[in-house]
Every structure is written in structure tokens, then in C-alpha cells.
C-alpha positions in Angstrom: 175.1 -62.5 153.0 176.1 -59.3 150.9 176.6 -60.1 147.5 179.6 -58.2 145.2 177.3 -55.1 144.4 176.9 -54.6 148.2 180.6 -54.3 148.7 181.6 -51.8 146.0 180.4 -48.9 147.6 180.3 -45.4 146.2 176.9 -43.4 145.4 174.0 -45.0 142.6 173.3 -42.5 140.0 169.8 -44.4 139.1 167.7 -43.5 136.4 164.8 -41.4 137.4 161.3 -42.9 137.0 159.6 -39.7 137.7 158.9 -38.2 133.8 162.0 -35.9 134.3 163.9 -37.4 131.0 162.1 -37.3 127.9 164.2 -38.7 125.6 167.6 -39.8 124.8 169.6 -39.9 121.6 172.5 -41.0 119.7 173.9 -41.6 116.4 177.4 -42.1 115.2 178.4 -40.9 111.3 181.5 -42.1 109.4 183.5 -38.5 108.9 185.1 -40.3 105.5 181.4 -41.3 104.4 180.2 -37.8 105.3 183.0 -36.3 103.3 182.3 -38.5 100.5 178.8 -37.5 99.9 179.6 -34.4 100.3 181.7 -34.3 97.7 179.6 -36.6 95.5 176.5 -34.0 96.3 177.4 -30.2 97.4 173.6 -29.1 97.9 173.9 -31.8 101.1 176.3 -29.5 102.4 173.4 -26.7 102.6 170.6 -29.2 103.6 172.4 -30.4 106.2 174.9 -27.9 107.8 173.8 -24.1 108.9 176.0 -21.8 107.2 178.6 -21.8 110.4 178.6 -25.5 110.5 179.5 -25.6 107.1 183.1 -24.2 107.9 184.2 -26.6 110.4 186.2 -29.5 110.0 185.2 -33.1 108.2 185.0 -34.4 111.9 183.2 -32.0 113.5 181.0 -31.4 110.4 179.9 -35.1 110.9 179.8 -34.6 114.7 177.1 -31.7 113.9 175.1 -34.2 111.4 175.4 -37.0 114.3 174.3 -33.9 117.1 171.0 -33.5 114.6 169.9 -37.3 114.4 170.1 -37.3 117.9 167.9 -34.2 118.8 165.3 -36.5 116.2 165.8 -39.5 118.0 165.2 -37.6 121.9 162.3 -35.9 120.8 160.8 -39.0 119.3 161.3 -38.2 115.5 159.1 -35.5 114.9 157.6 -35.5 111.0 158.7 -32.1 110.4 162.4 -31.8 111.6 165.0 -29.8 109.9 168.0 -30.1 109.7 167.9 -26.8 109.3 166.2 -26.8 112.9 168.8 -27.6 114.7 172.5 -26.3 114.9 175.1 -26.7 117.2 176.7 -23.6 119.3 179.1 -23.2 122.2 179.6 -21.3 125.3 182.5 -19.4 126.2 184.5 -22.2 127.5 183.8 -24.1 124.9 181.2 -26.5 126.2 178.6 -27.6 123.4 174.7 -27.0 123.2 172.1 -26.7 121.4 169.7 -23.9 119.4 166.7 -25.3 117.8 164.1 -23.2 116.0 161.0 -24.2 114.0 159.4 -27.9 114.0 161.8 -29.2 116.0 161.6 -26.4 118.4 158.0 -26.6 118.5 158.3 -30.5 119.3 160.4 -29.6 122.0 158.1 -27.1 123.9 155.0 -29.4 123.4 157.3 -32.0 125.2 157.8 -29.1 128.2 161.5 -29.7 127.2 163.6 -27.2 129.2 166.8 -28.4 129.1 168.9 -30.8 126.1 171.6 -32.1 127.2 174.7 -32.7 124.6 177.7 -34.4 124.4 180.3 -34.8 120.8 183.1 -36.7 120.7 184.9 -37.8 117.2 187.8 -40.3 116.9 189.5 -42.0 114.0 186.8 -42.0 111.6 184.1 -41.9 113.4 181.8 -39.0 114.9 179.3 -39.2 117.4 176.7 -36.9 119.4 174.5 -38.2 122.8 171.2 -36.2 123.6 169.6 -36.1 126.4 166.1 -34.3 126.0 164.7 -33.1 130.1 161.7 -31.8 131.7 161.9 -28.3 134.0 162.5 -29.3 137.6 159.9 -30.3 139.8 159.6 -26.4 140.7 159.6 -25.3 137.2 162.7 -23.6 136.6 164.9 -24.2 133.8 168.3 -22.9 134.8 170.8 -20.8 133.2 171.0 -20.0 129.6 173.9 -20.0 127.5 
């Protein structure tokens, strides 16, 4: 007899088992915390923020910080990382991504990392950033660049 899950129908989106994902990441900051510190210590503001991400908004400011632990926390905390590293750009329409340069970029590549996925959302007082760190496909290529 079909049980509930049998009935819902639609397409699975399973996780892949094949090596393709190499990570995932997330962190959420508190944008009044954030601001707080910031205020209580303005040399975090340049050890944490690239000089563009240092002229956003409290929110997306602490979306930027959240974007950065989670890069760490996808590529498996390398020793090294920077914030510094890392830095948060967009295309054209406006979709976010990542650049990374340096330690963290060298933990990337000796992961074969080709792509890192990124999504930011902030609301109320809370900011948060999902990475999703993934292997070239199974023929190698690595898609478009921004």
C-alpha cells in the first residue's frame, strides 16, 4: 500500500552522493550587535569589511560578515582565512556572488571548487548568508563567469 510520500507527487531534488558538493555554510549575525561593535571598535570595520563593503548599510554590512563565516564554514575553516579574502559583489541584475583572493582562494582551488553558490537575506535584526561550496561538472567545465 503507498504510503503519504508516495502520493504527493512532484520531482525529488535529492542530495547528490557523488563528491559534487563540497561544502555548505551558514551563519546568521545580529545587524544591532554588528553595529554595536562597530561602534565600540572602528578598526573592526577595516578587518572585517573591504573598503566597498564598508559603505553599505548596517544590514547588509552584517549580511557581508554572515556571507564570510560561511565561505569559512564551506571550505572547512581553513587556518589562514581573511576576512579580507573574501568580499561580496553583484552582477548586473543584482544577483549576489562571490570573489575570493589569497588563503581562502587557495583553499578553494585545492578543493577543485568551481563554483560557490550564495544566497543573503536580512530581516528585522537579523542577517544571514547560505554557501554552497561545488565541484566542476563531471566534464569539467565551470560555467559562466560573472
Amino acid at each position: 500500500m503507498p504510503g503519504p510520500e508516495d502520493s504527493f507527487g512532484g520531482r525529488a531534488f535529492a542530495p547528490r552522493d557523488d563528491g559534487t558538493v563540497v561544502g555548505v555554510g551558514i551563519d546568521v549575525v545580529g545587524i544591532p550587535r554588528l553595529t554595536a561593535m562597530l561602534e565600540r571598535t572602528p578598526a573592526l570595520l577595516d578587518r572585517l569589511l573591504t573598503p566597498s563593503e564598508r559603505r553599505l548599510s548596517a544590514a547588509s554590512r552584517a549580511a557581508r560578515v554572515a556571507a564570510k563565516e560561511a565561505v569559512g564554514k564551506a571550505l572547512g575553516a581553513p587556518g589562514d582565512f581573511s576576512w579580507q579574502d573574501v568580499t561580496v559583489e553583484r552582477t548586473g541584475s543584482g544577483r549576489p556572488y562571490l570573489r575570493l583572493r589569497g588563503a581562502t582562494l587557495r583553499a578553494a582551488e585545492a578543493q577543485s571548487v568551481a563554483h560557490l553558490h550564495l544566497s543573503l537575506s536580512h530581516d528585522g535584526d537579523v542577517a544571514t548568508a547560505i554557501v554552497v561550496a561545488e565541484r566542476a561538472g563531471a566534464d569539467g567545465a565551470d560555467g559562466p563567469r560573472p
